[in-house]
N, C-alpha and C positions, 0 to 999 in steps of 0.2 A: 404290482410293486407298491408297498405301503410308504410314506414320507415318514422321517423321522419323529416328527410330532406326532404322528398316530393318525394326523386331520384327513389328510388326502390319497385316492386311494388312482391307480392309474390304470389303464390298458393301454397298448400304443403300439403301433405298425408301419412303420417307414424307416427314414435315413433321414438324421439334422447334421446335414453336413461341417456346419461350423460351430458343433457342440462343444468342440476344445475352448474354441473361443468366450462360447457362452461359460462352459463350464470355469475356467481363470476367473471370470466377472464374477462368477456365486462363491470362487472361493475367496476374493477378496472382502464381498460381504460376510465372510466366516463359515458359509457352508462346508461340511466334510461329504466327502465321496467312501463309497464302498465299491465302487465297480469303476467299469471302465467306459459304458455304456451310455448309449445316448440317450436311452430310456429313462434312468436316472439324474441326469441332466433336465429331462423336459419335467421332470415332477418336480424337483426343486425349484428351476425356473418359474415354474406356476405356484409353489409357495411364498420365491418371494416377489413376486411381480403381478400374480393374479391372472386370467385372462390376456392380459395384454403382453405378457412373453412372448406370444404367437410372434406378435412383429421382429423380435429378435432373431426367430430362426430361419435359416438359408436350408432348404429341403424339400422331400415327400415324407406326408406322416398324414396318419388317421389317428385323432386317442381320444380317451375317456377320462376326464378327471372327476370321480365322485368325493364331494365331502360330506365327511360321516357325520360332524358336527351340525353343519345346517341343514343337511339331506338335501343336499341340491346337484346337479349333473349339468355337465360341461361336456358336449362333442366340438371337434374342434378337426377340420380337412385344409390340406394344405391350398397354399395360394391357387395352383393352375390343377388341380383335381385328377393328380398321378395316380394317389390311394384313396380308393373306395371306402365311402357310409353312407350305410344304410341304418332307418330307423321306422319303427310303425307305433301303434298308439294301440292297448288293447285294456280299456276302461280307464282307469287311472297310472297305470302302468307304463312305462316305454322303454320298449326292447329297440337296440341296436348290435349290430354288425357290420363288418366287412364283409359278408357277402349274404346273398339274400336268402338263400337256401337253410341260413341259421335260427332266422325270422318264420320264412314260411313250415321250420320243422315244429315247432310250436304246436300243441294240442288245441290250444282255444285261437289259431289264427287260422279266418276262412281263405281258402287259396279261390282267389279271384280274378280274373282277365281284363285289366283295362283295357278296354278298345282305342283309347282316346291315346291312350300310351301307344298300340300297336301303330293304328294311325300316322301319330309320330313315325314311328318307325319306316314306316313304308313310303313318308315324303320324305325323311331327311337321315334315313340310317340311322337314328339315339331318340329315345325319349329327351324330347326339348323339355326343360324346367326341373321341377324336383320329382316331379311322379315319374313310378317306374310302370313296368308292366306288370306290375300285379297290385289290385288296388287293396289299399290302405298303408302300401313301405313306399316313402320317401325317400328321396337322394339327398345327403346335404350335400348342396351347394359349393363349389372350390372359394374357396376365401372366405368362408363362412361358419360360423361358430352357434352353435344350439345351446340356448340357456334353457334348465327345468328343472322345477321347483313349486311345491305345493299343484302339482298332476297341472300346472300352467305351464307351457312351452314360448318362449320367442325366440324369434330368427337375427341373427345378428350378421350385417356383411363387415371383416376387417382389413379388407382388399380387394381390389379390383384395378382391371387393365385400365390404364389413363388412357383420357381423351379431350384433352384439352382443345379450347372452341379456338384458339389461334396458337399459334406458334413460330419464333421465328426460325428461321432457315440457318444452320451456322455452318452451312458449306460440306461437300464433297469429303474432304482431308478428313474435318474433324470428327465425323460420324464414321470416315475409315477408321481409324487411330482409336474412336472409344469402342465402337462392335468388338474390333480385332482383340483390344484389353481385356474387355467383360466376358467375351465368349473363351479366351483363353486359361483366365480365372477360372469360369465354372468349370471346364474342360480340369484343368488342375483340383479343382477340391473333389469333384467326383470322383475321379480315379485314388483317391483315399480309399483304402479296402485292408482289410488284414486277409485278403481271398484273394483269388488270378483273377485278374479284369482283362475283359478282352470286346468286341464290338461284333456289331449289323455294320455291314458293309456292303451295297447294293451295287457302287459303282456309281452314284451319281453325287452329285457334288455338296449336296447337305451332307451325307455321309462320310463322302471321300474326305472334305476338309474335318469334321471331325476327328478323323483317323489320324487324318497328320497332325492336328495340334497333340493328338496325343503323343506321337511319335515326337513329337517336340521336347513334350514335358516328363518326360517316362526316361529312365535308362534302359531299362529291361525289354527282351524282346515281344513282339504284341501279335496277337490271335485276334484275327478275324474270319467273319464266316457270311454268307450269302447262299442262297433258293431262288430254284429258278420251275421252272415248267418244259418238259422235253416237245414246246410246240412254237415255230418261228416266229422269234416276234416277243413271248414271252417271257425269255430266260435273257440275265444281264450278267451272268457270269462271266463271260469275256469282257464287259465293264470293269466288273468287281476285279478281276487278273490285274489287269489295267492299272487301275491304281493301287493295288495293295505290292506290284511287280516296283512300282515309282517309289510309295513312301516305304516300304520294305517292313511285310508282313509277313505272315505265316498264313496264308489263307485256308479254308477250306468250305467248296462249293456245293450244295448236292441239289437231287433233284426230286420232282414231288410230280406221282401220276396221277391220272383222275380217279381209280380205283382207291388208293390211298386216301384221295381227297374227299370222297365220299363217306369213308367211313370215318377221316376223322371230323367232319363236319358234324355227324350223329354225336360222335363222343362228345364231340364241344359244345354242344348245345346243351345238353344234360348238367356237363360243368360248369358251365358261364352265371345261369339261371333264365337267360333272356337270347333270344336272338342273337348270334353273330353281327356286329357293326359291319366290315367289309369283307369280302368275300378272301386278301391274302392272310384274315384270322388263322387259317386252317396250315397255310406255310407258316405262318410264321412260330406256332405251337409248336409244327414239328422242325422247326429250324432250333425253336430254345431246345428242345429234348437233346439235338445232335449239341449242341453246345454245351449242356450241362456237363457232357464226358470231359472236357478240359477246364470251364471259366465259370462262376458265381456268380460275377457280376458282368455286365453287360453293359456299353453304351449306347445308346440310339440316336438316330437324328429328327424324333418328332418334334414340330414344334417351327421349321424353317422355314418350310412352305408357307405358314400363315402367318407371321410375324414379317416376311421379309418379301411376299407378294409371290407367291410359286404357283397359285393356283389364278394363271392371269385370266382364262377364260369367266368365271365366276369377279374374281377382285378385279375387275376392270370393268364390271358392271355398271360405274357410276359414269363411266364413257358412253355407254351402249345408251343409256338410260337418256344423256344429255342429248344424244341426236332424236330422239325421240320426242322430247320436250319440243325441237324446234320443229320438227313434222306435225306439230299438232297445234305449233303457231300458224302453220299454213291456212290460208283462205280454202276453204271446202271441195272449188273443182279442181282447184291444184294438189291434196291430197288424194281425192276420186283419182286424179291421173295418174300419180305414183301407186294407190294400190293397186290399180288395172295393169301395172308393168312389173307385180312383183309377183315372180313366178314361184319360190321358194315357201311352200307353207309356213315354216317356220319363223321365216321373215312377217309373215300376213298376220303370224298369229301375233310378232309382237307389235306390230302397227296398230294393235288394237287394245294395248294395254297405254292407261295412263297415271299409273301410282307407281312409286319406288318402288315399294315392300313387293307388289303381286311383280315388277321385271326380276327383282332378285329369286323370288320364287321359284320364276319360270328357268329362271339357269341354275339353282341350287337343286331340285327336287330330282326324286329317281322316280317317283312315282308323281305325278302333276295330282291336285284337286281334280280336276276335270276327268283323269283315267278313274279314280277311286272311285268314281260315284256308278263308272259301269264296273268296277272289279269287284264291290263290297256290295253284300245285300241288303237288302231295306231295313231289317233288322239291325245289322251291323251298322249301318248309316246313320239312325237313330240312334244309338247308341254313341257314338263321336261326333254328335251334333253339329255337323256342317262345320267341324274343325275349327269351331271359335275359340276356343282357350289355346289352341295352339296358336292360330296364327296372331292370338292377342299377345304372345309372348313373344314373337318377334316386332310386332308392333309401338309395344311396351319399351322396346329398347330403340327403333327408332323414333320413337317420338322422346327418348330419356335423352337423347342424342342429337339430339334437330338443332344445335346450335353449331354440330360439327358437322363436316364435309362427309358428301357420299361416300367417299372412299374410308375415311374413318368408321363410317356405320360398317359398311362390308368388313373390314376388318375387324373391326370389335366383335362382329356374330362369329367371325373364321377362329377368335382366340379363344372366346366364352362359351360357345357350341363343337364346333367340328374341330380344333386338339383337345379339347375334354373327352370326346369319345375315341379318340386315336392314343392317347394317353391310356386312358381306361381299358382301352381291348390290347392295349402294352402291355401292363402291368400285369393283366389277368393271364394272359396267357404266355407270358414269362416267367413269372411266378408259379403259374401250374405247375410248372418245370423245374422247381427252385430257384429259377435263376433271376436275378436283380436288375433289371431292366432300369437305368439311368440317363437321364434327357436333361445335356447343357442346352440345347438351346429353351428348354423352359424355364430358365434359371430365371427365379424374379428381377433380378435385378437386370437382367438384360434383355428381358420383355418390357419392363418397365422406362428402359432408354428406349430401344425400337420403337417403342408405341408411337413413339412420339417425334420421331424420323417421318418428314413430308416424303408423302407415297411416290415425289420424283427419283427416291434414290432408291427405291423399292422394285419399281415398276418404268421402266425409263425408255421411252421412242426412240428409237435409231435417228433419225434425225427429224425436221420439220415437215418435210416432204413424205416423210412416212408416216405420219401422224395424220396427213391429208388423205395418205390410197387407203391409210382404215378404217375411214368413216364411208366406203362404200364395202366393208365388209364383216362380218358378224362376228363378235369380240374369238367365238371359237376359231373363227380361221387367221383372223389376224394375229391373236396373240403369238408372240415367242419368232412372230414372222417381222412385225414390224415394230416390235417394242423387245426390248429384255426382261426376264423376271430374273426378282430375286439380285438386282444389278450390283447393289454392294456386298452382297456374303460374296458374287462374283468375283467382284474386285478382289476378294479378299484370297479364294481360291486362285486366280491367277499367279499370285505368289508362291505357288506353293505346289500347285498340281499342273499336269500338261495340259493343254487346250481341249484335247477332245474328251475330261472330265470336267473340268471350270464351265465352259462353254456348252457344255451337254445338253438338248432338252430332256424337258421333264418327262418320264415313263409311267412313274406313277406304283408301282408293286404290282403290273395287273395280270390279272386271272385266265384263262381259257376259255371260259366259261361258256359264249358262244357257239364257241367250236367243240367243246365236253356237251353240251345239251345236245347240240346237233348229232351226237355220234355216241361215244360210252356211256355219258351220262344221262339218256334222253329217256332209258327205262327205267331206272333210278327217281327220275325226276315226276314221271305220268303214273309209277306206284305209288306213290306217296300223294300228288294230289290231283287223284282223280278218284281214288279208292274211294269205300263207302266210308270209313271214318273223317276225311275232310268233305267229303257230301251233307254229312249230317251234322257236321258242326254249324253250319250255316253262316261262316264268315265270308267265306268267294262266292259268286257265282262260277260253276264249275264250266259253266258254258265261255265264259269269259278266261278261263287257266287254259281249257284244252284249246282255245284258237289261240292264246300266247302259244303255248306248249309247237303247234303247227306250225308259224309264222315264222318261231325260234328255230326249226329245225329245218325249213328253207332256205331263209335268208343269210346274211352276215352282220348283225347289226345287234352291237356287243348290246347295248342297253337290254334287249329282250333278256339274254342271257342273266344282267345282273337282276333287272326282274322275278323271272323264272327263281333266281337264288335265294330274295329275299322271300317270297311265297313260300319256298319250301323250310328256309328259317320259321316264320310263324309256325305252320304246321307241327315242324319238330318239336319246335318250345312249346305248345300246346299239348302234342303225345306225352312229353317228359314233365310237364309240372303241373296239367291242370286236367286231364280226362277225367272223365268220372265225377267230379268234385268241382266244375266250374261253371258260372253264371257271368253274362253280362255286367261289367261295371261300367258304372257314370261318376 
């Protein structure tokens, strides 16, 4: 879409939710409209405002604004990185897209394998930072805007999650009263649509209370839908009945086997361009398809968990971390006596860690540093260089951070890392579908309140005495046992749903995957990487896949399984975008 002057020229991929709003403001400076669209909105916006319109708009968008007059280019990704861009450099040139596969179609671009990307991948499920898995295309950045001009690029950030070094406390009541406002709000402008809106409904209570506010603000009757796995344990259908029976929906549940899931994991990896992030990618693609038949748009509830403390094993790190500190104050033979009495490996291994960053490691990663070095060959080791750019980038932020509290760093990584990729494999694979995947709780404006909520109303100890029995216990067993997560959306849900959704613990979307290796999916899994083509790619040692592959199909111990899952991701994305045509990148 060209601007009326002729000056500016746009591309654009999202929803600005309060484009009306903006749009009254441009006509009061004299702007005229031809449409009715928000895309037109953001290009005038940017005529008369320039670059810094961004901060005006309430949304998910990706766009391009090119001006013909100064030849200069403007990329521009929304605050919390819903909608994807990508960009690469090819001599003086730079091409971008939303998705990479538009990039990599390109005649003069070589398709290349960052290891140091895959790496990533395999400690933390996402390329951390802006590189992707393919070297030379770039991620911009959520809240960040690309300035280029004369084949010179800079990086501009014009948002970011606060983190203020003090803050005071203004009580229980009043952070009830403003979450309940702002989340109700965003809940109300999203469901703005001229299409059916309807919801992800899991059955647990980021969802469930989304549902009801909608049910709130809506007159019309409301679709919801949920996936489950036909294996005990896995399916939350009878949740999802639960509450959608309370606030009165329309529901509808299905189910997804491991035969299905296999084949649609091949398809999705081919579509995506990169790896699968988590292993329910594969439900929930085919949960948008079954949805497509009635709804366009879609709510979701990413975004709860990490603003509001859901992930307490991980965001309770800064506890686990502090009894550790005072173990290493200990005199020598009083520490000798406590390792001699701890019988729990896991425990021994972290008595032995004395930095922040490597304890969060040790509970964030799916893959540890330490496995990688026997699962990656020496080649492939070389090539990801002992993971220094990676872990400088988590470093980088806690040291940008060292004036605020541990639990503000933990958090900050949960907003700016892990919903950026939970986001991202939203959108892509609702979208695949046509369907419009929408997350109030990413609403800026009310991550921008949360942020800044003390981690007591987040994450909150059942009483003092329980605070006491969980420092003899590993944040993974205590949590949700002796603290609450998520204690104010709680509050909030209690108003609104019955106890055994409010109150719920956390499930998580998870997978079979354990139990699918162990059984239907275990030849599926040993064809693909044990074959001569991942023999000779020389990423795994293959002697290191087949004793997981073994161990996986003994044991019960889900981690193997998600393992085994992410391996067979690499692999994939490697058959579908780089055989024949790819080389080692650094």
């Amino acid at each position: 879409m060209h601007s009326f002057c002729g000056q500016f020229v746009i591309s654009y991929n999202g929803e600005v939710y309060n484009f009306k709003e903006v749009r009254d403001e441009l006509i009061r400076l004299g702007y005229a409209f031809l449409t009715q669209s928000d895309t037109e909105v953001v290009l005038h916006a940017f005529t008369a405002w320039g670059i810094d319109c961004v901060r005006k708009f309430n949304g998910i968008f990706a766009f391009a604004v090119w001006d013909t007059q100064e030849r200069q280019l403007w990329l521009v990704r929304d605050r919390l990185g819903v909608k994807p861009l990508y960009y690469t450099f090819l001599g003086d040139q730079i091409l971008f897209s939303s998705e990479m596969k538009s990039l990599t179609a390109h005649p003069r671009f070589l398709r290349q394998a960052n290891l140091k990307a895959i790496s990533s991948y395999l400690s933390f499920r996402t390329t951390v930072g802006s590189e992707t898995v393919f070297t030379g295309i770039r991620r911009l950045q959520p809240g960040c805007y690309l300035h280029y001009h004369d084949a010179q690029h800079q990086l501009h950030r014009y948002w970011d999650v606060p983190c203020p070094d003090e803050r005071p406390d203004l009580g229980e009541d009043f952070y009830l009263d403003q979450v309940g406002r702002l989340l109700r709000n965003a809940v109300k402008r999203q469901m703005v649509s001229d299409v059916p809106v309807g919801a992800y409904l899991s059955g647990g209570v980021d969802s469930s209370l989304l549902v009801a506010l909608m049910k709130d603000v809506s007159d019309g009757p409301l679709k919801t839908y949920s996936i489950g796995f036909d294996v005990e344990g896995y399916d939350e259908g009878a949740f999802a009945r639960t509450a959608s029976n309370h606030i009165g929906t329309s529901h509808r549940h299905i189910i997804l086997g491991p035969e299905a899931y296999a084949d649609g994991l091949e398809a999705l990896v081919r579509h995506r361009d990169e790896p699968l992030s988590i292993p329910h990618e594969v439900a929930l693609h085919a949960l948008s398809q079954d949805i497509k038949q009635d709804v366009t748009v879609c709510l979701s509830g990413e975004g709860a968990d990490e603003l509001f403390g859901g992930y307490g094993r991980t965001q309770s790190s800064p506890f686990d971390f502090a009894r550790l500190s005072l173990f290493h104050r200990l005199p020598m033979p009083a520490k000798r006596v406590l390792q001699a009495m701890v019988k729990d490996p896991d425990i021994r291994a972290r008595l032995a860690i004395t930095d922040e960053l490597e304890h969060f490691f040790h509970l964030y990663h799916w893959w540890s540093f330490t496995e990688k070095t026997q699962l990656l060959t020496e080649e492939a080791q070389a090539a990801i260089k002992g993971d220094r750019d990676l872990k400088q980038e988590f470093q980088d932020i806690f040291t940008r951070l060292k004036g605020c509290t541990g639990y503000d760093r933990v958090f900050y990584v949960f907003e700016k890392i892990h919903l950026v990729n939970l986001l991202e494999r939203l959108d892509m694979q609702s979208m695949a579908c046509s369907v419009e995947a929408r997350v109030p709780f990413a609403d800026h404006e009310l991550v921008e309140f949360v942020s800044v909520i003390p981690v007591r109303h987040k994450i909150r100890w059942n009483s003092a005495a329980s605070m006491l029995r969980a420092c003899f216990y590993k944040t993974a067993s205590s949590s949700e046992r002796f603290d609450t997560t998520k204690y104010l959306l709680r509050r909030l849900a209690d108003e609104k749903l019955p106890p055994a959704i409010a109150r719920r613990k956390k499930l998580g979307f998870p997978v079979p995957l354990d139990i699918w290796f162990r059984r239907s999916l275990y030849d599926f899994a040993s064809d693909v990487l044990l074959d001569t083509r991942t023999r000779q790619r020389g990423i795994f040692r293959i002697e290191r896949v087949a004793e997981l592959l073994d161990v996986s199909r003994q044991g019960e111990y889900d981690r193997h399984g998600k393992q085994i899952w992410m391996l067979l991701n690499v692999e994939l994305w490697f058959r579908n975008n780089i055989d024949e045509v790819w080389s080692f990148g650094t």
